[in-house]
C-alpha positions, 0 to 999 in steps of 0.5 A: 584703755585696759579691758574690764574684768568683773571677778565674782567669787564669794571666797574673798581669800581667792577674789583676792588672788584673781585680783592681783593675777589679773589686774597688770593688764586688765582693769578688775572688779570685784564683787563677793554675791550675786547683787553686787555682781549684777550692779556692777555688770550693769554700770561697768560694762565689763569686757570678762567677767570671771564667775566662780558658779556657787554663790550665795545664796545656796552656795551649794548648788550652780544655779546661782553662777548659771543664772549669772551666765544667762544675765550677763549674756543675756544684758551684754551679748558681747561680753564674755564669760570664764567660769571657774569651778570645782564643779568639775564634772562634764555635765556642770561645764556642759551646763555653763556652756548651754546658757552662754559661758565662753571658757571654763576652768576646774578649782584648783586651778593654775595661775598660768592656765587662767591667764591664757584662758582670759588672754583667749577671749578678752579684747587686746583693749577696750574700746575708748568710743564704747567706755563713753556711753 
């Protein structure tokens, strides 16, 4: 089975770009705020979850995006996390890596550097024993 990837990104022009680059070999989520995401994290299970940090409701600021790094790591400890941000400063990847992010990849970014980095730390398939419970 192909791995799970949740996208969340309250930018529907680039979830949409993330969904097509990534869908091929990977089974892709989408969710466009932090409710959805955390309802989808919680039923889907998924193996990735690429998180862009500002997200409503102050998309101004990363809390939002860390406090989804700390909930997912939190709930699915073995689940790994891609930030992507154009809050490319060292203190804010600084900050992703303290509360649990696996990867982190500055706005803009290419399309190959984002395959790479999800081909880093997704499993090569999901496992068919834990997509039953």
């Amino acid at each position: 089975m192909k791995p799970r990837i949740l996208v969340v990104e309250d930018d529907e022009a680039i979830a949409r770009q993330l969904y097509w680059t990534l869908s091929g070999p990977y089974e892709v989520l989408i969710a466009h705020d932090l409710h959805t995401a955390v309802r989808r994290a919680m039923l889907y299970e998924p193996d990735v979850s690429v998180l862009d940090l500002h997200l409503p409701p102050n998309p101004e600021s990363p809390e939002a995006g860390l406090r989804m790094v700390e909930y997912i790591k939190s709930q699915r400890p073995n689940s790994k996390v891609l930030v992507i941000s154009s809050a490319n400063g060292i203190e804010t990847q600084k900050a992703c890596f303290a509360v649990g992010a696996d990867e982190f990849l500055d706005k803009p970014f290419e399309t190959q550097d984002l395959l790479v980095a999800v081909r880093r730390i997704a499993p090569s398939q999901r496992s068919e024993l834990a997509s039953l419970f």
